[in-house]
N, C-alpha and C positions, 0 to 999 in steps of 0.2 A: 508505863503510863500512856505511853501514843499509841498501842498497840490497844488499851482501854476506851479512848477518845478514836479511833479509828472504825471502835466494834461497834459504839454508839452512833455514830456517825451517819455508818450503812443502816445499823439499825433505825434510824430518827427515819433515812428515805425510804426505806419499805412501809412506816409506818404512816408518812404522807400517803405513801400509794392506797395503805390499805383504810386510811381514811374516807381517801376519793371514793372508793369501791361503800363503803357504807352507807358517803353523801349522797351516795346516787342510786342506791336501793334502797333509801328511806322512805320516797314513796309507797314501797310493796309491802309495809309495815300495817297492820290493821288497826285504824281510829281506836282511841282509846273509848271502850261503853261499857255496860252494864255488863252485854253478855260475854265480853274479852274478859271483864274485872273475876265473872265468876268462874270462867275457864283458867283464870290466872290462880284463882282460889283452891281450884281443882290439883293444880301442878306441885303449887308450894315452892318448894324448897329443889324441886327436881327438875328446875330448870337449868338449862347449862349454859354455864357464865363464858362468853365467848370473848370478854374484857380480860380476864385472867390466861387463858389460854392464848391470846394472840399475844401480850405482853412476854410468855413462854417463848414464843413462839419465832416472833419478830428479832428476839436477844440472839436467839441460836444461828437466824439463817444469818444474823449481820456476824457472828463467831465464825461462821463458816468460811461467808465470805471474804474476811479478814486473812482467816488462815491459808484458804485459798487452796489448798494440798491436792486435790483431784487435779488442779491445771499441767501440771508438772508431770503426770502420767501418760504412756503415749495409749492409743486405742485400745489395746490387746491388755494393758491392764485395768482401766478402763473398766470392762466388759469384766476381767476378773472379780474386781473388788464387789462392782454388781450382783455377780451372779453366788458369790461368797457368802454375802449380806444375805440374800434369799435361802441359800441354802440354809445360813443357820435358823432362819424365821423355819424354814419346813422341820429342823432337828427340834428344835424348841416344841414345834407343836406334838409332834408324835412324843415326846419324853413327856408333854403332858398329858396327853391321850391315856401313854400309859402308866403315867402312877395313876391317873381317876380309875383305869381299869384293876388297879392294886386293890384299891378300896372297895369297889362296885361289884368286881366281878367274883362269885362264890366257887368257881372253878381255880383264880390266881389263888396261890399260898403267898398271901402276902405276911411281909413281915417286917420292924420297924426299922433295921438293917437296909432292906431294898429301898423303903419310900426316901429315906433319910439319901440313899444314895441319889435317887432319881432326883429329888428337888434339889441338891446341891448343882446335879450336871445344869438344871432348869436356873439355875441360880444364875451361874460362869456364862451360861448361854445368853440371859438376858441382857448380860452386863457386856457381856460382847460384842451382840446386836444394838445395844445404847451406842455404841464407839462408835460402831460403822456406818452408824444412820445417814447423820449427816453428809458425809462425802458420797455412798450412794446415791443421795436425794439430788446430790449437786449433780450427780452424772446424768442420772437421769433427765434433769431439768435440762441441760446441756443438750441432748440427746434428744429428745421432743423439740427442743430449740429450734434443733436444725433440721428435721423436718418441717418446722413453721417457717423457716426460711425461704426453704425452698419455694412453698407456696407464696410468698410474697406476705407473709404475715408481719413486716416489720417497717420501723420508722430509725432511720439512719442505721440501718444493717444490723438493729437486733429486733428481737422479736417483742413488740407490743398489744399489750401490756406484757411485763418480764413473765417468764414458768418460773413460778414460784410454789413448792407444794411442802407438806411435811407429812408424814405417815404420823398416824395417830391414832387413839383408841379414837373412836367417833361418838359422836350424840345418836341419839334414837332419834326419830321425829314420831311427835304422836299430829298423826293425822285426825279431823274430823270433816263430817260429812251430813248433810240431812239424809233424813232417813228417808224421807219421799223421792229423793236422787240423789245420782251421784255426782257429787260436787265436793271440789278442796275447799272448806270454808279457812282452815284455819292448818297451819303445819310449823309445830314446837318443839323445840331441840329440847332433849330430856337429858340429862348425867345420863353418862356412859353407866354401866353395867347393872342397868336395872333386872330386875329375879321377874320371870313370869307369873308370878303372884304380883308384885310392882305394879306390871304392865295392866293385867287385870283389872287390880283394884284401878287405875287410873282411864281404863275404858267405860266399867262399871258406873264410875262417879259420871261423868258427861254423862251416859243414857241416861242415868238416872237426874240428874240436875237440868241438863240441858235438851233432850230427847233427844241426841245426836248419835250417830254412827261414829267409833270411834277404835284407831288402831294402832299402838306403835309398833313402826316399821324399822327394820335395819338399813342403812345408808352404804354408800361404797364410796364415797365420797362428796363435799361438800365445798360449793364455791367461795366462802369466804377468802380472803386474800389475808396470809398464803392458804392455798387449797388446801381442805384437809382429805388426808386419802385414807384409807384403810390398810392396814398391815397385810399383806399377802407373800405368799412365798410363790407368786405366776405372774411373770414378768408380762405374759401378755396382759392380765390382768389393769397389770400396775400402768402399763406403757399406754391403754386405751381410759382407765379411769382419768388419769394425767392428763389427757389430751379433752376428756370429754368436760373439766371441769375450766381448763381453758381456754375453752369455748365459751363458758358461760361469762369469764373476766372480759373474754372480749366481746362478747354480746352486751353486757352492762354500759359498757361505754355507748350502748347506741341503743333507737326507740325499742327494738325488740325485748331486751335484757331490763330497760330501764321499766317495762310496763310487764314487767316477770309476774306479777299478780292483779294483773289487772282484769282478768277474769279468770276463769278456767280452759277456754281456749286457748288464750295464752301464756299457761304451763306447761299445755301440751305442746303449744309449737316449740317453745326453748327447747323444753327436755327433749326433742324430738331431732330439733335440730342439732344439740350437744350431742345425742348418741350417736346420730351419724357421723359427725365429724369424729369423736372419739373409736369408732370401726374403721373409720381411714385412716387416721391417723398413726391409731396404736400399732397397727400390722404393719406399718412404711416403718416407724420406731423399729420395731422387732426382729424386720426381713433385714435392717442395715447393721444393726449390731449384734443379733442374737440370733441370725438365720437358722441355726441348729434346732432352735425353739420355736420357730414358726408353725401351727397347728398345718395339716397338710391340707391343701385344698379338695374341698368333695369334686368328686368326677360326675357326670352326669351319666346316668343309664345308658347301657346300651339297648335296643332292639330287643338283642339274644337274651340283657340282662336286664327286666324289667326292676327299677326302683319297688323296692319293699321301704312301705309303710312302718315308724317303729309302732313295735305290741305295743305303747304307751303317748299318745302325740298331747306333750301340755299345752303346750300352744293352742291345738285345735282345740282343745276341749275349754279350755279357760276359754278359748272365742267362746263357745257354745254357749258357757254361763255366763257370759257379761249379755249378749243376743237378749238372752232368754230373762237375765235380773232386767234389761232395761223396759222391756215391754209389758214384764208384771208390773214396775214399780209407773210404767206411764199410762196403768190402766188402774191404777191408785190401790195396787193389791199388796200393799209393803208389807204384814206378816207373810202373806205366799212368798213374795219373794227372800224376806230373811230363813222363814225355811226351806226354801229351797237350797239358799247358798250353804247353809250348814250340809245339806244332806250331800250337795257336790264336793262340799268342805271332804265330808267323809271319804267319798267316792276318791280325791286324789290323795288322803292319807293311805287309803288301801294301795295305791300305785305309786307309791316310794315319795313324796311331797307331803313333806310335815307343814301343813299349814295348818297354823295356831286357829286364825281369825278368818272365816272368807265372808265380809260384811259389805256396805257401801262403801267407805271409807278406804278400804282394799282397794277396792277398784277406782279410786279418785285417785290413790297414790300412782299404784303400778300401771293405769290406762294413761299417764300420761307418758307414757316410753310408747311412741303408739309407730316406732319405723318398724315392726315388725305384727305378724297377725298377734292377737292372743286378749289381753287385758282390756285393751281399749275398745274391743266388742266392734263396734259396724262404724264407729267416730270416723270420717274422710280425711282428719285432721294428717294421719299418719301416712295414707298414701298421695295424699298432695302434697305433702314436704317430699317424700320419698321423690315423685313424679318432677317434681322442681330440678331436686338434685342432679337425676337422670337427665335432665333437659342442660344441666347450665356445665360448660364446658371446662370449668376448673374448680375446685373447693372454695379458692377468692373469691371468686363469681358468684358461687351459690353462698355463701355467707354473709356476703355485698346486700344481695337481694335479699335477703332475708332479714337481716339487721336492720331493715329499717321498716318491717313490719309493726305494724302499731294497735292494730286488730283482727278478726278472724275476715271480717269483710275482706280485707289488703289481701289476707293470702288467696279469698277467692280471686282476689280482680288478678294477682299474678298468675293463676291456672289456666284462666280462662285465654 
């Protein structure tokens, strides 16, 4: 029974915490109107209830924290149980690769012996990855912790607000956008495992109801407290989403985070500011406990060896079509530019990029990751945070300053 009142306990103050975190992004919520009520008409029932999954959510970490069992392990196993956990996500995924290829594929002899065998193994696997969640999740958290330490990211020697995340299936966001520009009017968490017919029909409805550009997009992670991450089996992956989504907890505490939708300038600057810090951080995570898995660092050309260009650059070429949508769509030519975007749509299907959608609403989502060239087209937004960065002499510093941006003006008057 104390052990019951113990779980509740931890569980009641994550749930203050993650109270705070919603009182304070309630602003970024859009006025309840006409055209919300008919967008909300649009969705139905495939919205994702983020009151049930935190209640999941909040039980488990206060279970964990109760049990407490990762503390009692020294470093080296640690690192084991971590990389154990991952590995089985990577087994789990190829045994399901290959029963769908049992079914799909007219070359396998499949037969009801093999599927039966393979979903059993898919069975033992999942059940086993359920076990181990938790205590990875606790290491990890631990581990990101104390690189935020280091940085100075804490109030009485822990880090705040706490790393708190949980892997999970994730929500879709369906993005919208006018169709005359690219603008995030509106970004909906949809029930995980919608079918692209789903997605479809719920793009189709907007244009047609509402004449909006519209796309749901997959997520890799999601700032509500606790952070919701995505299932991977690549610790860098894991160690940089981690880091990039508690940036956004500590940005909310201050004006930057708190005015997260206050236009679309400033989505670009959070997400912008989140991914860098999630690049620094995840890699100091990974070099300290996982050095063996650290990606190696590119070399620069030499003279004798001149850098080749890859047969394929997304990046460049996505610049090319945002360049190119932004100038059709500001000479008010919006079918020329929807087809163009299809016809580019096509152009990087043929170069290995299964893009479903290439619309305005595309580029409202993925231009606001703008610290790198590509999505965000000629926007300044991305290389004056970048330039910032470069300039301020610790990640505190640059975070400092930036957290208390409050519009896009602010960030001009700190470049200049």
């Amino acid at each position: 029974m104390a052990v019951f009142w113990h779980r509740l306990w931890v569980s009641a103050k994550l749930l203050v915490v993650a109270l705070l975190f919603l009182l304070l992004i309630a602003p970024e919520w859009p006025p309840f109107q006409d055209e919300r009520y008919r967008l909300n008409s649009i969705v139905g029932l495939r919205q994702f209830d983020f009151a049930v999954w935190l209640s999941q959510a909040l039980w488990q970490k206060g279970e964990t924290a109760v049990a407490a069992s990762h503390t009692y392990l020294d470093e080296d196993s640690r690192r084991e149980l971590v990389l154990e956990y991952l590995d089985l996500v990577s087994q789990r995924r190829q045994l399901e690769r290959a029963l769908a290829r049992l079914y799909t594929d007219p070359a396998t002899a499949a037969s009801q012996q093999d599927g039966a065998t393979l979903a059993a193994e898919i069975s033992w696997l999942k059940a086993e990855i359920a076990n181990r969640q938790p205590l990875a999740e606790a290491v990890v958290q631990e581990q990101v912790a104390a690189i935020l330490l280091e940085e100075e990211f804490q109030i009485l020697g822990k880090p705040w607000p706490p790393v708190q995340m949980q892997i999970t299936p994730l929500p879709a966001i369906l993005i919208v956008s006018p169709r005359d520009r690219i603008e995030r009017l509106y970004g909906i968490p949809l029930v995980h495992g919608l079918t692209a017919a789903e997605q479809e029909a719920l793009e189709a409805g907007v244009l047609a109801e509402l004449d909006y550009a519209a796309l749901v997009v997959p997520i890799g992670g999601l700032g509500i407290f606790p952070a919701m991450i995505l299932e991977t089996a690549n610790i860098n992956f894991l160690a940089d989403v981690v880091a990039h989504e508690w940036a956004h907890h500590w940005l909310t505490l201050r004006p930057l985070g708190i005015r997260y939708a206050a236009s679309p300038a400033m989505y670009t600057i959070n997400e912008t500011v989140a991914s860098i810090f999630g690049r620094e951080v995840g890699p100091r995570v990974v070099a300290r406990y996982y050095p063996d898995l650290l990606p190696p660092p590119t070399t620069p050309a030499t003279a004798a060896e001149p850098l080749q260009p890859p047969s394929f650059d997304f990046r460049a070429e996505m610049f090319i079509t945002r360049t190119e949508v932004d100038n059709l769509l500001a000479d008010g030519r919006i079918e020329e530019a929807e087809a163009y975007m299809e016809r580019r749509r096509r152009f990087f299907v043929a170069n290995g990029y299964q893009i479903r959608k290439l619309n305005q609403a595309y580029f409202a989502f993925y231009g606001m990751y703008a610290d790198t060239v590509g999505a965000a087209g000629e926007d300044p937004i991305g290389p004056t945070v970048v330039a910032l960065r470069e300039a301020s002499p610790t990640l505190r510093a640059f975070m400092q300053q930036m957290g208390g941006i409050t519009s896009l003006e602010d960030l001009q008057r700190l470049a200049e």
